[in-house]
C-alpha positions as CSV (number, residue, x, y, z in Angstrom):
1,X,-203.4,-5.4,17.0
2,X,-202.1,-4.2,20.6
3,X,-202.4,-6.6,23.4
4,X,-205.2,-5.1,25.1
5,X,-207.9,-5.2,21.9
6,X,-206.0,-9.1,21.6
7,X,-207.2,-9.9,24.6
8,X,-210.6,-8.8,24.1
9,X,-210.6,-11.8,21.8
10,X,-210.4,-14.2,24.5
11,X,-213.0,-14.4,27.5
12,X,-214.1,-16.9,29.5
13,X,-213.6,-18.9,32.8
14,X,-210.9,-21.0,31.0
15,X,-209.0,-18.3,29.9
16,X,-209.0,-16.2,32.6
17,X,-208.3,-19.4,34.6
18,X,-205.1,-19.7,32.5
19,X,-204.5,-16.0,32.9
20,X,-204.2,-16.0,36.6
21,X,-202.0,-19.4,37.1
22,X,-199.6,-17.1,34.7
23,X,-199.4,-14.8,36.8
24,X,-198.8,-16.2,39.6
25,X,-196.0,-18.4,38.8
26,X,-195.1,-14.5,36.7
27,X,-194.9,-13.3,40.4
28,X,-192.7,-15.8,41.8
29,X,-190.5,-15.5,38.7
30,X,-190.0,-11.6,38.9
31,X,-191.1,-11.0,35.6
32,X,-191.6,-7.5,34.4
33,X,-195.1,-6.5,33.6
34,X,-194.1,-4.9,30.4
35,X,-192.6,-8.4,29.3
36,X,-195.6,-10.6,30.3
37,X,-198.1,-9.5,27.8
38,X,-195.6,-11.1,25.4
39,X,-194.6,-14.5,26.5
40,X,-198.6,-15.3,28.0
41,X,-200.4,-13.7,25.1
42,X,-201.2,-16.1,22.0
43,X,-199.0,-15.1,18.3
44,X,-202.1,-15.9,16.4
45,X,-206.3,-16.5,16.8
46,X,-207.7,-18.2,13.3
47,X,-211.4,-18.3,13.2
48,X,-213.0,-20.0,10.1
49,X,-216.5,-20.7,9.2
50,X,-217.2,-24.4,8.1
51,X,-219.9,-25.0,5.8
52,X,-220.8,-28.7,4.9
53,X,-224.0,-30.0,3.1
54,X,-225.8,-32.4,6.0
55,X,-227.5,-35.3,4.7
56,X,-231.2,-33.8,4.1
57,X,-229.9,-32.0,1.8
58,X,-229.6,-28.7,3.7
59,X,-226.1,-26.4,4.0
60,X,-225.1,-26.5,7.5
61,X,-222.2,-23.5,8.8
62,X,-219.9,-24.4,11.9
63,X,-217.9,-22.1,13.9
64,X,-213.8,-23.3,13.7
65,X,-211.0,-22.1,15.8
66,X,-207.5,-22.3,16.0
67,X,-204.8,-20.8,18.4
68,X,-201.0,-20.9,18.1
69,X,-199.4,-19.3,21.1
70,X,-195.9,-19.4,20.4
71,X,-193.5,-19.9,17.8
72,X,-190.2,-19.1,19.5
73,X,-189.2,-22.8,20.0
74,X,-190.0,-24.3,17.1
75,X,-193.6,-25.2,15.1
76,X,-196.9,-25.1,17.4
77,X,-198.7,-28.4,18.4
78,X,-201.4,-29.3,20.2
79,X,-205.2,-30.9,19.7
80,X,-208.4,-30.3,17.7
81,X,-211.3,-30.8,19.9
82,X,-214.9,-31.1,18.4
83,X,-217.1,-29.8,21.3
84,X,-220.2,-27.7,21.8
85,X,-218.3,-26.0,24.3
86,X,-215.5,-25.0,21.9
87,X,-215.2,-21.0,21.8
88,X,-212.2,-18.8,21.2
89,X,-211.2,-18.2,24.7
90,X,-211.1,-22.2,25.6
91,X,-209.2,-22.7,22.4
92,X,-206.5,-19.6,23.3
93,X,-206.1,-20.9,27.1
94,X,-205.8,-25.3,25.8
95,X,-202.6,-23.7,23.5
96,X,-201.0,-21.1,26.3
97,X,-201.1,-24.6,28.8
98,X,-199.3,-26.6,25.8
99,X,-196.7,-24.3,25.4
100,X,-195.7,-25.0,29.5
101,X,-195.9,-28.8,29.2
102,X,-194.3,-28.7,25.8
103,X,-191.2,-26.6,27.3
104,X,-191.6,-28.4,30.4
105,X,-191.2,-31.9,29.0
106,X,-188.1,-30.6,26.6
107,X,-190.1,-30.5,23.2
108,X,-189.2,-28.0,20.5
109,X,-192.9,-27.1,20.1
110,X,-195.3,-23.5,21.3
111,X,-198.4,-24.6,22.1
112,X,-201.4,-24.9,19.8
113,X,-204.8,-25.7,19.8
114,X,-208.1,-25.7,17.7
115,X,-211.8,-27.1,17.5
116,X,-215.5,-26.4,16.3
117,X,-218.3,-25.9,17.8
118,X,-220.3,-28.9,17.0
119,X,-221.6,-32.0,19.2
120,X,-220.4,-35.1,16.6
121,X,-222.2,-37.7,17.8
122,X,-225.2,-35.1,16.3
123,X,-223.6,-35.7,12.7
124,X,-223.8,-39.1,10.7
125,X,-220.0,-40.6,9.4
126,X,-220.6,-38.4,6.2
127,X,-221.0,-35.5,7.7
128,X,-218.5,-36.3,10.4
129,X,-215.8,-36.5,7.4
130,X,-217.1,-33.4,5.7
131,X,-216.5,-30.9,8.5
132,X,-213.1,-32.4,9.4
133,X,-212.3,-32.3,5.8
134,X,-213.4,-28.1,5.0
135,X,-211.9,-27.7,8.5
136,X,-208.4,-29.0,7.9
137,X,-209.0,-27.2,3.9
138,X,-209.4,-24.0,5.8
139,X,-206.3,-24.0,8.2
140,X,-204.2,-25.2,5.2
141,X,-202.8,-21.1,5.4
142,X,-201.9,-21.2,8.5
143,X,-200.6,-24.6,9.2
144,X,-197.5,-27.2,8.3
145,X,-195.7,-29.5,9.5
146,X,-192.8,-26.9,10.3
147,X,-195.6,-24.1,11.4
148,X,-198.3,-25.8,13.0
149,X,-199.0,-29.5,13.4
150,X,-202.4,-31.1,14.7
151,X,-203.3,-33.6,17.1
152,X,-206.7,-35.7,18.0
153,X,-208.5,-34.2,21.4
154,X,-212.3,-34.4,22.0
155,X,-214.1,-35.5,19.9
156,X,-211.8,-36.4,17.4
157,X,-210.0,-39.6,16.6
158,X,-207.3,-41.3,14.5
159,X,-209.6,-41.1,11.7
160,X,-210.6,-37.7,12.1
161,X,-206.5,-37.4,11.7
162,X,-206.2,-39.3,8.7
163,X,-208.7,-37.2,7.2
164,X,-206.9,-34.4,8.0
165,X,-203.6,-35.8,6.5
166,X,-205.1,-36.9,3.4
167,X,-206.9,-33.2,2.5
168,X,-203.7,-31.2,3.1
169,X,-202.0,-34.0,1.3
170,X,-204.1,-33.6,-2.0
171,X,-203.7,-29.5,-1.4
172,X,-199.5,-30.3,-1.6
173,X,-199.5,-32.8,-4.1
174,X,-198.1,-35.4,-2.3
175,X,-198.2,-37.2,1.2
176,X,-197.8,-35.1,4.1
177,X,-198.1,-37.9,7.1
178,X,-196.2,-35.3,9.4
179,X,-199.0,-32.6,9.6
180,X,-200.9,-34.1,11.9
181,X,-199.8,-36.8,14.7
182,X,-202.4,-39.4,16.4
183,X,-202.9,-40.8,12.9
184,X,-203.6,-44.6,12.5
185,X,-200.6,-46.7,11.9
186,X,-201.8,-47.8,9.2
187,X,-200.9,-44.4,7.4
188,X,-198.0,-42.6,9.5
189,X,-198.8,-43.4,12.7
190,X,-197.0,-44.2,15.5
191,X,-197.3,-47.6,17.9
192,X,-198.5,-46.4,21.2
193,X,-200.0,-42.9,20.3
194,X,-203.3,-43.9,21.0
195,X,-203.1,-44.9,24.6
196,X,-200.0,-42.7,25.5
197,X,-201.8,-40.2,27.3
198,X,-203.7,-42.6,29.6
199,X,-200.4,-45.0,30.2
200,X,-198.6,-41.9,30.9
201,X,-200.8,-40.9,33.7
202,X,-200.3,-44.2,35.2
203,X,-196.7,-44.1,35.3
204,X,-196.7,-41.1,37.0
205,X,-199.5,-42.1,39.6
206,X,-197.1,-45.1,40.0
207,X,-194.7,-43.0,40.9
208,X,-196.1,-40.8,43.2
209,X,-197.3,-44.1,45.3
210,X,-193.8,-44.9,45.4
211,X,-193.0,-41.7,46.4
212,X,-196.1,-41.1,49.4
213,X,-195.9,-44.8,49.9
214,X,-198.6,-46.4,49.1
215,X,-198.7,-50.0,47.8
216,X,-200.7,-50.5,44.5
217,X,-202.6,-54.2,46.1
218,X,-204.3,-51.7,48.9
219,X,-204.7,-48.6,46.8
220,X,-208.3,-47.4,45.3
221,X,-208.6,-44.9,42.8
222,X,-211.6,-42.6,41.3
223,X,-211.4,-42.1,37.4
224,X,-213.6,-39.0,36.5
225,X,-213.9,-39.0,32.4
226,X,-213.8,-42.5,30.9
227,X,-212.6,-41.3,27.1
228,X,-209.2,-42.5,25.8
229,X,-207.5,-41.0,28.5
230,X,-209.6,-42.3,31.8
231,X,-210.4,-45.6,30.4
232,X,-206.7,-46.7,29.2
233,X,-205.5,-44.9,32.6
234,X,-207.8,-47.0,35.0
235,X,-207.0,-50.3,32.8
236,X,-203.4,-49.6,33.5
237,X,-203.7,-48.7,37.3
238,X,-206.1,-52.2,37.4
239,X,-203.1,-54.3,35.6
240,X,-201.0,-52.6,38.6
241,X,-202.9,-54.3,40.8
242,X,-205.1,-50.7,42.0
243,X,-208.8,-51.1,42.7
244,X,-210.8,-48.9,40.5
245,X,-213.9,-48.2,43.0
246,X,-215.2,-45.1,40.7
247,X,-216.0,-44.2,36.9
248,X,-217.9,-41.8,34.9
249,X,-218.6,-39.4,32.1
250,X,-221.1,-37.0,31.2
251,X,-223.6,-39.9,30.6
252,X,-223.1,-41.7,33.8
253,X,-221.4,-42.7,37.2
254,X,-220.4,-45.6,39.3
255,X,-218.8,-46.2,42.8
256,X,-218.4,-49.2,44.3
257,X,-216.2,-50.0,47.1
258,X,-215.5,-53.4,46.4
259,X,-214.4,-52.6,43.0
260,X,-215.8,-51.7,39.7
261,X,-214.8,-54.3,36.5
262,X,-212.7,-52.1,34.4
263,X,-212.3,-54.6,31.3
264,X,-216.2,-55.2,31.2
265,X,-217.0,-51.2,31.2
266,X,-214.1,-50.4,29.0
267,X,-215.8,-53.0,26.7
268,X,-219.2,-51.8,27.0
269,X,-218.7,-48.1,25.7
270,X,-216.6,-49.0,23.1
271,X,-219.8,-50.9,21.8
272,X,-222.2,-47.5,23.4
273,X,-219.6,-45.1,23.2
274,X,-220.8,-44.0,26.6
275,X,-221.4,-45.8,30.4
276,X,-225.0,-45.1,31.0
277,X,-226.9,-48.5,31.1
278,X,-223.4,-50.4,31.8
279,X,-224.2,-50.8,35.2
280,X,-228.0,-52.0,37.1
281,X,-226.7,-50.8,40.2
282,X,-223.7,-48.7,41.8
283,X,-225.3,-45.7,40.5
284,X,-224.1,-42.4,42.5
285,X,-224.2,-38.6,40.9
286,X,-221.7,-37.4,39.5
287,X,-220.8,-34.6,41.6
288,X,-220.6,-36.5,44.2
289,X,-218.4,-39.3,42.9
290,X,-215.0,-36.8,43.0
291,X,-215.8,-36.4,46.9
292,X,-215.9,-40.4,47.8
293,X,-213.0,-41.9,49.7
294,X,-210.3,-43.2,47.8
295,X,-206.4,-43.3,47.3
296,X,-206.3,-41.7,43.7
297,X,-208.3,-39.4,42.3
298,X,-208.0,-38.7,38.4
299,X,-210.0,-35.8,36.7
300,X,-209.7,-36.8,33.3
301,X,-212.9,-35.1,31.7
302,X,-213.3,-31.3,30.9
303,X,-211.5,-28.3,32.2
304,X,-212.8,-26.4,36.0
305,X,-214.1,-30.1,37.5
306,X,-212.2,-29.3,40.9
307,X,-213.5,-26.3,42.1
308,X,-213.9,-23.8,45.5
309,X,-217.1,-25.9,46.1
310,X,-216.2,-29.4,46.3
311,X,-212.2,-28.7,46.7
312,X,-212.2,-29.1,50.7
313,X,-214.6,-32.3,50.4
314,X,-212.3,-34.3,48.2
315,X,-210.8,-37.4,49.8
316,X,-207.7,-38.6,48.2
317,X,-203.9,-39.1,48.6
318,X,-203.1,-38.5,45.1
319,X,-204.5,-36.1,42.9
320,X,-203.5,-36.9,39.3
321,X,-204.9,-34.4,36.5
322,X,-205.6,-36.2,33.1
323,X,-207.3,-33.3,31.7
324,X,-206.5,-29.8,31.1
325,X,-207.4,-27.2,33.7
326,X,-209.4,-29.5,36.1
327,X,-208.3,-27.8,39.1
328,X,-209.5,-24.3,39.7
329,X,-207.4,-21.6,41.2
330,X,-209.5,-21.1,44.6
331,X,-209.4,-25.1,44.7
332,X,-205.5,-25.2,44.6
333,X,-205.5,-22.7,47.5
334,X,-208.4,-24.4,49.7
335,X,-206.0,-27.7,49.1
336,X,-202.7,-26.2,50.1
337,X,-204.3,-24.8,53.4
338,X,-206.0,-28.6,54.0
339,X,-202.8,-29.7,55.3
340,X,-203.1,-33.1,54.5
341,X,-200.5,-33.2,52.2
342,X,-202.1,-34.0,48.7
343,X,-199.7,-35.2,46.2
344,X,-200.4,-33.5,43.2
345,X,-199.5,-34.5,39.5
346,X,-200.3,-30.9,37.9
347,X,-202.1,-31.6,34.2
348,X,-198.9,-29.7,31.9
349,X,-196.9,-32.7,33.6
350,X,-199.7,-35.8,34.5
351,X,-201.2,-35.4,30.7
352,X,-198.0,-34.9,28.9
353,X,-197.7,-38.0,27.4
354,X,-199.5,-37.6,24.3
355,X,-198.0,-35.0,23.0
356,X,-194.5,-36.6,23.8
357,X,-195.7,-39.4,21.9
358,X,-197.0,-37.1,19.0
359,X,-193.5,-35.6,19.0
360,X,-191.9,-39.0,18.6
361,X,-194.2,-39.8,15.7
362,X,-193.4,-36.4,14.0
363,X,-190.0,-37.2,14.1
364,X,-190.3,-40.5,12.9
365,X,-192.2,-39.3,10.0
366,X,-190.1,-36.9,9.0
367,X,-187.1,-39.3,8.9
368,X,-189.2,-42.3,7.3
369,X,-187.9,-44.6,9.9
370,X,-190.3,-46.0,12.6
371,X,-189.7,-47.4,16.3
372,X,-191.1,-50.4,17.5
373,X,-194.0,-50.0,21.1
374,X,-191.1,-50.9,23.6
375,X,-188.4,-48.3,22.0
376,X,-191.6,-45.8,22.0
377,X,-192.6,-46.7,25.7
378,X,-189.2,-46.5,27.3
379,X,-188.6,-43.0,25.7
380,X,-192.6,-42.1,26.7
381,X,-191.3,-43.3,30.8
382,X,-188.1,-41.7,30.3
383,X,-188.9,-38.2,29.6
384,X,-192.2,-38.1,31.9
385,X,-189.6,-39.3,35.0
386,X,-187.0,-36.7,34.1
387,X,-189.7,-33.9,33.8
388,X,-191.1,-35.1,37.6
389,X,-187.8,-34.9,39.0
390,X,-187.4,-31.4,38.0
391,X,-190.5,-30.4,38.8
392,X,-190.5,-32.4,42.5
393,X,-187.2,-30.6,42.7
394,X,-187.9,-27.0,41.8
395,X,-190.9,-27.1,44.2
396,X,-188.8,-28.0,47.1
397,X,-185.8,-25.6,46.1
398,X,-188.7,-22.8,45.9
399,X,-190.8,-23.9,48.4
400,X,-194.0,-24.1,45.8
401,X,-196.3,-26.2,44.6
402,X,-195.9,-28.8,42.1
403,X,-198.1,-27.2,40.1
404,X,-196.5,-23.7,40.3
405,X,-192.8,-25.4,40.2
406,X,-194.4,-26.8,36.9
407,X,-195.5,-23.8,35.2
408,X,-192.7,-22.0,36.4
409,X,-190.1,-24.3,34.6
410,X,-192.4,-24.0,31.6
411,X,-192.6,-20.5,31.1
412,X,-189.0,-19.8,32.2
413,X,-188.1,-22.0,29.4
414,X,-190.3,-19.6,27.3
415,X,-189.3,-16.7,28.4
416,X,-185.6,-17.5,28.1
417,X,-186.1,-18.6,24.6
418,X,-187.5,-15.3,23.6
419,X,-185.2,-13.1,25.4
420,X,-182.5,-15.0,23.4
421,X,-183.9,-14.8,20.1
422,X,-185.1,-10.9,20.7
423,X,-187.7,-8.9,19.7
424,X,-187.7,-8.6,15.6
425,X,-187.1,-6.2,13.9
């Protein structure tokens, strides 16, 4: 298939989102046009159809979807997300972002990325295990733990994971805990997987405070997205002393000034999944929660939440990116030109630790010998400060953006790696 009936494969905002951030940073890099179409354009687009008997009795069919971008450095890795928003052009640009943040952070991984098209909190527990199940049974061609390895992402959880280790292990014959990453403990899994995402984000936003100076005691943040990533970020940031004044998700929002309780709400939705009714008052909407005042804002929710509309009207010092893609191009540009100096913690750095954390534990399973959280933790910190020094240090050698000195270490990495192993045969 040439690259031009490929990329008729993937459409969207997303995508094309991801397309022009490439070339951009291809821009700044010099690269050739006839060499782009091979380092941006995704190796391989797997779409499967999962039926699954529901629980009335009737034959349900889901759409499933699964991306690998690049294989040059080593197997692809990245998330399964169970969304009614999942299409093949979200899936292709979620694995072309991984495979920046991967070679940014130093991981031997392309990016990958997969999902269905389903809302799960429409399917019972039963049915919930099904579709992961005929999923994971129809990817077994095109995935291993040296081709392809999987990861939770929303929608999905440690036990959709397990699930997913146990069917390709009865496929092999025996147990295959390094196919997936994110797993319970329990079976493979790795201490501090779960909340690595969310902890990483704080360390970074602790480090850029230190770095704009701002003390935690007097700083205020906004957490947009309260999943695993916003709610174990803003329990962190509270434990460092910050003042989480804003939270929501697509059920609900809440600003207060004075100070939200972070403990209570993380408590509530883990008993009703989500924040509406958590709070009688404090109530705001939820466009209008990323625009309120406050030292630290964190879009940790879906991709495009920062956008040309609401870019200019956002008031923060620190802009940290939890999620993928929440920060449109047309937003980056209205906040370079704002001249106030936004520090910005792109998302292929800010969100990178889980899928440092989901290296560790491949590795670990591999070798059969585990880390305890503190030997887990200290690598986690270690890599994410190395990665923002280069980055803070490529931006000001360049003169770019974090986010651009980001991608461009990212794809250089890429595009050095190929160039090195050549084009076969």
């Amino acid at each position: 298939m040439s690259a031009t009936s490929q990329a008729g494969l993937y459409q969207g905002p997303v995508f094309e989102m991801a397309r022009r951030q490439f070339n951009q940073v291809a821009d700044h890099l010099n690269i050739a046009f006839d060499e782009r179409e091979r380092i941006f354009m995704p190796k391989r687009a797997i779409a499967v159809s999962c039926p699954i008997h529901r629980d009335d009795g009737s034959v349900a069919v889901f759409n499933g979807y699964r991306v690998q971008h690049h294989l040059t450095l080593g197997p692809t890795k990245g998330g399964t997300r169970f969304a009614p928003s999942v299409d093949v052009g979200e899936v292709g640009a979620l694995a072309i972002w991984m495979s920046w943040k991967c070679a940014l952070v130093g991981l031997p991984y392309g990016g990958g990325k997969g999902g269905i098209t389903v809302d799960p909190y429409t399917l019972s527990l039963r049915e919930l295990e099904a579709l992961s199940r005929r999923y994971m049974q129809e990817m077994i061609p095109f995935v291993g733990p040296h081709i392809d390895v999987m990861a939770p992402d929303m929608g999905t959880d440690e036990r959709v994971m397990a699930w997913f280790m146990d069917t390709y292990s009865m496929y092999s014959g025996s147990t295959v805990t390094e196919i997936v990453t994110g797993k319970p403990v329990a079976c493979g899994g790795t201490l501090g997987r779960r909340e690595a995402t969310g902890r990483g984000v704080a360390f970074l936003i602790g480090r850029a405070m230190e770095i704009v100076g701002i003390e935690s005691a007097q700083a205020t943040a906004i957490i947009q997205g309260f999943g695993n990533v916003g709610s174990i970020a803003a329990l962190e940031l509270a434990q460092r002393g910050v003042r989480i004044v804003g939270v929501s998700d697509h059920s609900a929002a809440y600003y207060d000034p004075c100070g939200l309780d972070v403990e209570a709400l993380v408590a509530f939705t883990r008993e009703n999944r989500f924040l509406k009714g958590a709070l009688a008052e404090a109530l705001i909407d939820s466009d209008e929660l990323l625009v309120q005042p406050c030292d630290i804002l964190v879009p940790a929710a879906m991709e495009r939440a920062i956008t040309a509309d609401n870019a200019g009207r956002i008031k923060c010092r620190i802009l940290a990116e939890g999620a993928n893609g929440p920060t449109t191009p047309e937003a980056d540009q209205i906040i370079a030109k704002r001249g106030d100096e936004i520090f910005v913690l792109p998302d292929i750095l800010c969100n990178a630790g889980g899928v440092i954390v989901s290296y560790f534990e491949w590795v670990q399973d591999l070798q059969r010998f585990f880390w305890d959280e503190p030997e887990v933790l200290d690598k986690l910190y270690g890599t994410l400060e190395r990665a923002l020094q280069r980055v803070m240090a490529r931006a000001v050698r360049d003169g770019i953006s974090n986010r651009d000195a980001a991608l461009a270490l990212g794809v250089e990495t890429v595009r050095n790696a190929k160039a090195i192993r050549g084009l076969f045969p």
